[in-house]
MARDOZA-22089 format. One record per residue: residue in three letters; chain; x, y, z of N, C-alpha, C, O in turn. Coordinates in steps of 0.001 Angstrom, whole numbers. Atoms other than C-alpha are relative to their C-alpha. Layout:
@residu->ALA chaine->A n.px->X n.py->Y n.pz->Z ca.px->X ca.py->Y ca.pz->Z c.px->X c.py->Y c.pz->Z o.px->X o.py->Y o.pz->Z .
...
! end
This chain:
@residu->UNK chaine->A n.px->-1158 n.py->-694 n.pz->-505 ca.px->-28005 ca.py->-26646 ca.pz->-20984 c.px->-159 c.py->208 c.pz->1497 o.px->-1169 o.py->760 o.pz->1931 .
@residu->UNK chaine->A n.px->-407 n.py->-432 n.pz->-1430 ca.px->-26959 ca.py->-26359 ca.pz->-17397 c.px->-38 c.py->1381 c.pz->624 o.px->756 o.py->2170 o.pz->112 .
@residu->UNK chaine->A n.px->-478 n.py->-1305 n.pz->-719 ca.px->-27050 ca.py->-23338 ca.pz->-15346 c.px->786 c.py->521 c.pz->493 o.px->900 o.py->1742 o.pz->599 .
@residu->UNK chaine->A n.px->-1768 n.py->-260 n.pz->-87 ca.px->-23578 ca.py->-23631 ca.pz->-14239 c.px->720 c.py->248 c.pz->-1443 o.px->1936 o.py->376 o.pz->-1584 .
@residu->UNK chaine->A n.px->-1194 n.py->324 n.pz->1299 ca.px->-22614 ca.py->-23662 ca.pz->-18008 c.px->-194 c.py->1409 c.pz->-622 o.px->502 o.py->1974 o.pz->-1466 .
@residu->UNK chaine->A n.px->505 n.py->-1028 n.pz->894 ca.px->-24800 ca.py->-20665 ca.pz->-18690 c.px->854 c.py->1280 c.pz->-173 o.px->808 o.py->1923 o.pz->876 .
@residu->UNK chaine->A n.px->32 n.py->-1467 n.pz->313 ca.px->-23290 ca.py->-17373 ca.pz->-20023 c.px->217 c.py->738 c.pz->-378 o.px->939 o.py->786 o.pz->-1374 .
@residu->UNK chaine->A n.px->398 n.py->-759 n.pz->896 ca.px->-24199 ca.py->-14410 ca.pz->-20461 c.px->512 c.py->959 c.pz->-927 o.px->805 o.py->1888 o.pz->-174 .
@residu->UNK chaine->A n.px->-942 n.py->-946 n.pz->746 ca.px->-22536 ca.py->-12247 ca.pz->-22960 c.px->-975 c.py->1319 c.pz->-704 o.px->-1935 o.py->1299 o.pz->-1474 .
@residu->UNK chaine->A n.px->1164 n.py->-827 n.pz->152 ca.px->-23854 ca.py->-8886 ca.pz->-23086 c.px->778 c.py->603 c.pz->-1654 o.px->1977 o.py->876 o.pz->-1705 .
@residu->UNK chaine->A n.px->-844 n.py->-836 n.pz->1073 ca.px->-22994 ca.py->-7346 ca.pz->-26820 c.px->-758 c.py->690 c.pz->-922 o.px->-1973 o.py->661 o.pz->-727 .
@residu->UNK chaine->A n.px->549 n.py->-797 n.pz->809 ca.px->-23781 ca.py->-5075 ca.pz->-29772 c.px->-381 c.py->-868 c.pz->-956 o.px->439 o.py->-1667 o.pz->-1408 .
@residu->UNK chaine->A n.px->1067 n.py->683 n.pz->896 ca.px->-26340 ca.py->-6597 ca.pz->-32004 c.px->-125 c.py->375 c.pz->-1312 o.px->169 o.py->1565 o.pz->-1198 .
@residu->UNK chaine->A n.px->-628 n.py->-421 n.pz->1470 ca.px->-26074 ca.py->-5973 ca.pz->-36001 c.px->-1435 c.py->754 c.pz->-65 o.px->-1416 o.py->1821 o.pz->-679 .
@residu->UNK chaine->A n.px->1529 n.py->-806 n.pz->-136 ca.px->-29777 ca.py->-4655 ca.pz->-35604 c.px->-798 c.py->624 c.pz->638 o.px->-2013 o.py->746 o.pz->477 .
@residu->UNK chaine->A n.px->517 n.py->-894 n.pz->-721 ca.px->-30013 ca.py->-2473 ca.pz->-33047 c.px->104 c.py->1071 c.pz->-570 o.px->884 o.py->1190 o.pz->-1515 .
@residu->UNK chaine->A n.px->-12 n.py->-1392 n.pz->773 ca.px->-30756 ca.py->1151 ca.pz->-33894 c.px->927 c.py->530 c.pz->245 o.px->1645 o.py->-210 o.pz->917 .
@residu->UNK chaine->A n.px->-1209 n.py->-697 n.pz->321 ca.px->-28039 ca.py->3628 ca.pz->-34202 c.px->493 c.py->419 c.pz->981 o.px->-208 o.py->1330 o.pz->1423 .
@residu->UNK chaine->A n.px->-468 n.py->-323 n.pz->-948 ca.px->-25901 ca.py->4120 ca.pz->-31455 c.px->-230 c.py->871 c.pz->1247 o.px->-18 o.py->659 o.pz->2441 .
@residu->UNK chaine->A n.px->129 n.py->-1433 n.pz->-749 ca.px->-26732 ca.py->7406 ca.pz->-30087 c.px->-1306 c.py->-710 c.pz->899 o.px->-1358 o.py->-616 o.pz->2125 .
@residu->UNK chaine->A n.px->1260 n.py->370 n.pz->-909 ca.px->-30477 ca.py->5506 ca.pz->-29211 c.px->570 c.py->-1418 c.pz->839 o.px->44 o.py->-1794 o.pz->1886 .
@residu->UNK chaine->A n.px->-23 n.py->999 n.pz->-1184 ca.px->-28872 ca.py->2473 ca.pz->-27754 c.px->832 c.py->-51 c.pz->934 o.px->689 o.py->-847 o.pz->1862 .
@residu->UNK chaine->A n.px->-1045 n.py->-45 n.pz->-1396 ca.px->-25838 ca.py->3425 ca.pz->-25515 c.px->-115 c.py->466 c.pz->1406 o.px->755 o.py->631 o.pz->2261 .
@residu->UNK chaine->A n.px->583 n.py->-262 n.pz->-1370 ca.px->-28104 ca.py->4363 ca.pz->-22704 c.px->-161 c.py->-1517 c.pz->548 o.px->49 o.py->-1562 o.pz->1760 .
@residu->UNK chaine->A n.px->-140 n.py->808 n.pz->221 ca.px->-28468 ca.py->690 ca.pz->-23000 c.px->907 c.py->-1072 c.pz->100 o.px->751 o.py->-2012 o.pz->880 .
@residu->UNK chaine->A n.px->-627 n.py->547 n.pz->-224 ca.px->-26085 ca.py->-817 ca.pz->-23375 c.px->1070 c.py->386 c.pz->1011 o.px->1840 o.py->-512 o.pz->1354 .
@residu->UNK chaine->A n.px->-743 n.py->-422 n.pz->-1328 ca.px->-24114 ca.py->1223 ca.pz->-20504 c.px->-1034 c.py->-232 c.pz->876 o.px->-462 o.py->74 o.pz->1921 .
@residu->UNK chaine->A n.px->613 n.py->486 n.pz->-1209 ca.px->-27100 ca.py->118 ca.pz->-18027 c.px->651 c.py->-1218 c.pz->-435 o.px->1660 o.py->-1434 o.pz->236 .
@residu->UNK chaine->A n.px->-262 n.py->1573 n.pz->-182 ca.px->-26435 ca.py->-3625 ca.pz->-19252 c.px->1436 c.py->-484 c.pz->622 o.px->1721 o.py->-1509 o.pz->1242 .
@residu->UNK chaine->A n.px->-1725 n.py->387 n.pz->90 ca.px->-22492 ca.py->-3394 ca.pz->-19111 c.px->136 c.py->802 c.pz->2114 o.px->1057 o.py->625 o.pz->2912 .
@residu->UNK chaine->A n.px->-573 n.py->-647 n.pz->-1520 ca.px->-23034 ca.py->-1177 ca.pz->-15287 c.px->-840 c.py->-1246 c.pz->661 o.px->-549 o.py->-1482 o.pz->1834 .
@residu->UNK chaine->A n.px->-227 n.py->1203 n.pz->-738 ca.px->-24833 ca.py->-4601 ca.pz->-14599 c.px->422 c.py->-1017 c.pz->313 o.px->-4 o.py->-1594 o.pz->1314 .
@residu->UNK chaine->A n.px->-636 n.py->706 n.pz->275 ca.px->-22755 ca.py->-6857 ca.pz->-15381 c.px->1376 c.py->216 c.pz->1229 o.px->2051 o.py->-515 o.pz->1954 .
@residu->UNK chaine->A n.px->-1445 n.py->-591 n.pz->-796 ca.px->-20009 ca.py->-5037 ca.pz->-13573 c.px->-896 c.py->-394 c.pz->1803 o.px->-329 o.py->-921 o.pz->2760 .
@residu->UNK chaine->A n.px->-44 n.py->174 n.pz->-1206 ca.px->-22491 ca.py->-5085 ca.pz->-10617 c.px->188 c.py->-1363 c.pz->779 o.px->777 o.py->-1631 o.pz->1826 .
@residu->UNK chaine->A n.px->-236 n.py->1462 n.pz->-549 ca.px->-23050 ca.py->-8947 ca.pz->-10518 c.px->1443 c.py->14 c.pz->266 o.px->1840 o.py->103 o.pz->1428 .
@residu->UNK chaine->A n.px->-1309 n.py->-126 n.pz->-493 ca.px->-19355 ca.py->-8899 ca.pz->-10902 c.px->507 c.py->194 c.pz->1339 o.px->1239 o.py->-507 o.pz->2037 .
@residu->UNK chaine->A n.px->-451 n.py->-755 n.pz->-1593 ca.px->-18747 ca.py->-7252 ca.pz->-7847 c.px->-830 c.py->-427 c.pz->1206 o.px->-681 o.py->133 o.pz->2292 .
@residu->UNK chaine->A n.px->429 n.py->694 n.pz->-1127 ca.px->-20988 ca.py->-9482 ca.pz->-5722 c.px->-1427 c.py->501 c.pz->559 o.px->-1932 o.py->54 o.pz->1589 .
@residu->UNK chaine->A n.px->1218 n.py->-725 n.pz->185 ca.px->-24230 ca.py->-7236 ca.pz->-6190 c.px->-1113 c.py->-364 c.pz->-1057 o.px->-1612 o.py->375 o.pz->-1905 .
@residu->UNK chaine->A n.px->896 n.py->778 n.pz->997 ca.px->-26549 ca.py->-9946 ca.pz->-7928 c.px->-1224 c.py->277 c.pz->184 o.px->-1634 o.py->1277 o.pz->774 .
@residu->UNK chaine->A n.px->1128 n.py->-497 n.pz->116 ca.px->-29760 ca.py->-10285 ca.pz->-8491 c.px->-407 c.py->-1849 c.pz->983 o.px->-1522 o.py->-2370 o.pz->946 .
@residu->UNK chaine->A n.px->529 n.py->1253 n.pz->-791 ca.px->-29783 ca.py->-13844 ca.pz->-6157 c.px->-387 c.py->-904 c.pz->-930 o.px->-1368 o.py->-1608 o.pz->-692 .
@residu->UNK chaine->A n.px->-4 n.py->1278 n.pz->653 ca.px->-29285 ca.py->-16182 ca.pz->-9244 c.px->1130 c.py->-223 c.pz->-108 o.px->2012 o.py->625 o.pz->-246 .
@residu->UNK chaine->A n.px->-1292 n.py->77 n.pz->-756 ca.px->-26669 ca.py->-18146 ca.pz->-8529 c.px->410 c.py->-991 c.pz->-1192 o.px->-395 o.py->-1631 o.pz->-1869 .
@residu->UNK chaine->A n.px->-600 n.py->945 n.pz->1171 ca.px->-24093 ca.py->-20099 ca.pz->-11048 c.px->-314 c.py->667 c.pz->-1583 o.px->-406 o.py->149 o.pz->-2696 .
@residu->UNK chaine->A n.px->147 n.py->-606 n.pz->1911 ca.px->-24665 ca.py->-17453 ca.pz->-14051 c.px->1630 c.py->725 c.pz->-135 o.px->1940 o.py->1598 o.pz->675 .
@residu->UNK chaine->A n.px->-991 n.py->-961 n.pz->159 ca.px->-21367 ca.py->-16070 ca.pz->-15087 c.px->-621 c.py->1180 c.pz->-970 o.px->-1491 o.py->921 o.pz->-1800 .
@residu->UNK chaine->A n.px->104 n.py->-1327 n.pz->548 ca.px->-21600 ca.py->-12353 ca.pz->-16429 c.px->1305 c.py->375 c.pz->-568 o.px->2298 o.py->-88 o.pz->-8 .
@residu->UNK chaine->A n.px->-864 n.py->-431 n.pz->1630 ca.px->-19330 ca.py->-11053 ca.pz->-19288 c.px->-432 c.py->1375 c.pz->-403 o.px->-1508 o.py->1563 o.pz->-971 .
@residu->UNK chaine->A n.px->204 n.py->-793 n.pz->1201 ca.px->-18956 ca.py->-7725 ca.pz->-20538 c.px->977 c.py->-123 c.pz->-1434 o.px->2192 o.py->-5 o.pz->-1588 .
@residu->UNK chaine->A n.px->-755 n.py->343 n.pz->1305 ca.px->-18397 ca.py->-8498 ca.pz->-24286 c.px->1161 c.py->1238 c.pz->-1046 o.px->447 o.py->1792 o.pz->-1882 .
@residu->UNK chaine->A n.px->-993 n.py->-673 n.pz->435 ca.px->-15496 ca.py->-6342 ca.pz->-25820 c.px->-1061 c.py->973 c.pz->-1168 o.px->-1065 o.py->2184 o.pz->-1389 .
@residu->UNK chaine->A n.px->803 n.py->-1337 n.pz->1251 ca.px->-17979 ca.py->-4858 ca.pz->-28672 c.px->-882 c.py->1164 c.pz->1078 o.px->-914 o.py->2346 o.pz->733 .
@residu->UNK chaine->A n.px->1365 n.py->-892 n.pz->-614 ca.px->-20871 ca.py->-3217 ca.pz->-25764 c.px->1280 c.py->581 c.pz->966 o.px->1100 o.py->1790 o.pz->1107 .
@residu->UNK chaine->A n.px->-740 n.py->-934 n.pz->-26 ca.px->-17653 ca.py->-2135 ca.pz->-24078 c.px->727 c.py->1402 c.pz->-983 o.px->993 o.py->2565 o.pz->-680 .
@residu->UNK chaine->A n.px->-197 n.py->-1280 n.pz->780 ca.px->-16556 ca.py->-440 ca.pz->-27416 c.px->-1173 c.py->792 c.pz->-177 o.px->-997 o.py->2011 o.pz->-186 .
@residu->UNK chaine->A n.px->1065 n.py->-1394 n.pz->763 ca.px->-20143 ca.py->1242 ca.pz->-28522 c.px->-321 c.py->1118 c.pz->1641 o.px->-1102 o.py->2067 o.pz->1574 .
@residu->UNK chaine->A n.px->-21 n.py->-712 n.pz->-1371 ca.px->-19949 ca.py->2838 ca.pz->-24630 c.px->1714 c.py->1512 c.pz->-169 o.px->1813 o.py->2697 o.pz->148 .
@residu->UNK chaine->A n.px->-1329 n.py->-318 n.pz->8 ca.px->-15922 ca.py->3616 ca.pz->-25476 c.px->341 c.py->-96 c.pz->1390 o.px->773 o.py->854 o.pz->2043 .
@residu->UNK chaine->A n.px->-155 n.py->650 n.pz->-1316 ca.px->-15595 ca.py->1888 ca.pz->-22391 c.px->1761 c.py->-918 c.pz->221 o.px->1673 o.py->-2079 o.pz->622 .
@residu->UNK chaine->A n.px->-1088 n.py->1270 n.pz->198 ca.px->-11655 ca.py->117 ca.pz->-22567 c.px->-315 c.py->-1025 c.pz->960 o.px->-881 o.py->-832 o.pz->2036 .
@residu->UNK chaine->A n.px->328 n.py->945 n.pz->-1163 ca.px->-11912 ca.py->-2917 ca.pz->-20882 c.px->1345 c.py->-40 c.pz->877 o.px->1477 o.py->-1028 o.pz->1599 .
@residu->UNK chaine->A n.px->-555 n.py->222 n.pz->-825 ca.px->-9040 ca.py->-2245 ca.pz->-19170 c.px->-302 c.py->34 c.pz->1180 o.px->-94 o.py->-796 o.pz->2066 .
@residu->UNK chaine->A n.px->448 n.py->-655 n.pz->-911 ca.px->-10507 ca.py->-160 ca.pz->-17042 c.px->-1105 c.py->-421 c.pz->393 o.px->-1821 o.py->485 o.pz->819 .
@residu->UNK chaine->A n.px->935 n.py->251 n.pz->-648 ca.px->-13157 ca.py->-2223 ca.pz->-15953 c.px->421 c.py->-363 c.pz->2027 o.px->-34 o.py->101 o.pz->3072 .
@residu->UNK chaine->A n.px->-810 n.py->93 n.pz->-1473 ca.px->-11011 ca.py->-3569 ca.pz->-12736 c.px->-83 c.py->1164 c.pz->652 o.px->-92 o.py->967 o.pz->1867 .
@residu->UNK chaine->A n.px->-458 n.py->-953 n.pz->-662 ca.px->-10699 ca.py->-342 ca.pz->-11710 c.px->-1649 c.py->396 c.pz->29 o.px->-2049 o.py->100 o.pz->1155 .
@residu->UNK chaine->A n.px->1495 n.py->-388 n.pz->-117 ca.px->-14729 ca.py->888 ca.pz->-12212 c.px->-738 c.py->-677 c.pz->1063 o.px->-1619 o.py->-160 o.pz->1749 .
@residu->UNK chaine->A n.px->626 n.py->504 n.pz->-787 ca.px->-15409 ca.py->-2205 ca.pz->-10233 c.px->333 c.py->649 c.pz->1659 o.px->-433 o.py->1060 o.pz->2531 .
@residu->UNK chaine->A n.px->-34 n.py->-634 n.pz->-1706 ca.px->-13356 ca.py->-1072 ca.pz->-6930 c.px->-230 c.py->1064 c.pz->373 o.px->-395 o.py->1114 o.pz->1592 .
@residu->UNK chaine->A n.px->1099 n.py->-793 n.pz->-234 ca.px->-14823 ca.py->2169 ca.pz->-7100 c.px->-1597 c.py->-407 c.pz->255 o.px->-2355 o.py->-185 o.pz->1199 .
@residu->UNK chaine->A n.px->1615 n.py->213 n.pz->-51 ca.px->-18153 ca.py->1056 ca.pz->-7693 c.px->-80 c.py->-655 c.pz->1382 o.px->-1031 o.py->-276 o.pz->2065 .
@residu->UNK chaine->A n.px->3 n.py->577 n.pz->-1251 ca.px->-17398 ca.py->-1110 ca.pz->-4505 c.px->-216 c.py->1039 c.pz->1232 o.px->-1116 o.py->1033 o.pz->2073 .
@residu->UNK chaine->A n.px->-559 n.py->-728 n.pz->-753 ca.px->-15948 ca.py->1561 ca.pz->-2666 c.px->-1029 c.py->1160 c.pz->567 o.px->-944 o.py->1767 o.pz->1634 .
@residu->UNK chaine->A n.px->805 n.py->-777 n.pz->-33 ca.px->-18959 ca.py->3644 ca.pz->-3283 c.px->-1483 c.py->-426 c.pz->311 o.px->-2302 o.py->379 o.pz->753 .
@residu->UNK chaine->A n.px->806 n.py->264 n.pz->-579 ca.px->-21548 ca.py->1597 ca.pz->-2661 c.px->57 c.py->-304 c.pz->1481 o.px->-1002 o.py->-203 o.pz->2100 .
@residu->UNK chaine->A n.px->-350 n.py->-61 n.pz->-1248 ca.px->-19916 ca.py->952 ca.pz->798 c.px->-374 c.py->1008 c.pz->1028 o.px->-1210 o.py->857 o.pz->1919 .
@residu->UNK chaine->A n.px->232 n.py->-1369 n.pz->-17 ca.px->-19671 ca.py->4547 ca.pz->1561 c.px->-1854 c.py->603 c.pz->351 o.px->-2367 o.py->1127 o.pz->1339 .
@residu->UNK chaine->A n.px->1530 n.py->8 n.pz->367 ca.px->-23533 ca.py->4782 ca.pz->349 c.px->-1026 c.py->-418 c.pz->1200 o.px->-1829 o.py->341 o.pz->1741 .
@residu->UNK chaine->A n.px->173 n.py->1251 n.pz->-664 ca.px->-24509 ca.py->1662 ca.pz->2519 c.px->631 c.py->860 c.pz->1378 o.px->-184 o.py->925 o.pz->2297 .
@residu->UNK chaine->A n.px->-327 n.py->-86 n.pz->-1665 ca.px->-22578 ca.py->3092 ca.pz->5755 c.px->-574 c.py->1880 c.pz->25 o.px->-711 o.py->2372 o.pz->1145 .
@residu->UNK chaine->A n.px->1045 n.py->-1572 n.pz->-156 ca.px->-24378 ca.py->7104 ca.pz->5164 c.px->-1586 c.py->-483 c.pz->415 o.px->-2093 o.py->57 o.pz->1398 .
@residu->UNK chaine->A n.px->990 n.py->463 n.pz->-216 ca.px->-27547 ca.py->5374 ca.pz->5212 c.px->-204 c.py->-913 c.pz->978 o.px->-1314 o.py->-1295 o.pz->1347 .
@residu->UNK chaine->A n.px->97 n.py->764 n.pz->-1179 ca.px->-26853 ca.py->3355 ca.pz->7778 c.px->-840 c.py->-2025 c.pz->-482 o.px->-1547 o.py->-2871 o.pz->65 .
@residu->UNK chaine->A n.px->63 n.py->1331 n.pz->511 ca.px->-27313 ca.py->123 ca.pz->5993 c.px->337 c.py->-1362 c.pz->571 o.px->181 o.py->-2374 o.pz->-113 .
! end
């Protein structure tokens, strides 16, 4: 498989433990996803990132509202970045 073809789909697993222990979890995976998204990678290049509609539901995350988390999240790391003098 290609590395342009690769990706990743982050989602809820039929055998992870019970919610309450993994939605710390799966809301870090889904707030990285959002970050690659937003142009805040990790410097691997040609992976698409996906948050999968189930690790948005066990969060109760709508995916509508991801568009909108991202230009905050932008907006705030900006902000962040120009206090610190970045």
């Amino acid at each position: 498989m290609e590395l342009a073809s690769l990706e990743i789909r982050i989602s809820r697993s039929e055998n992870l433990p019970a919610l309450s222990q993994a939605a710390s979890t799966v809301l870090r995976l889904v707030a990285d996803v959002l970050a690659h998204q937003a142009g805040y990678s990790n410097n691997v290049e040609n992976v698409k990132y996906e948050v999968d509609e189930e690790a948005a539901e066990a969060i109760g995350l709508p995916l509508e509202q991801l568009h909108s988390i991202k230009s905050v999240m932008i907006s705030e790391v900006n902000r962040a970045q120009e206090a610190f003098q970045m």
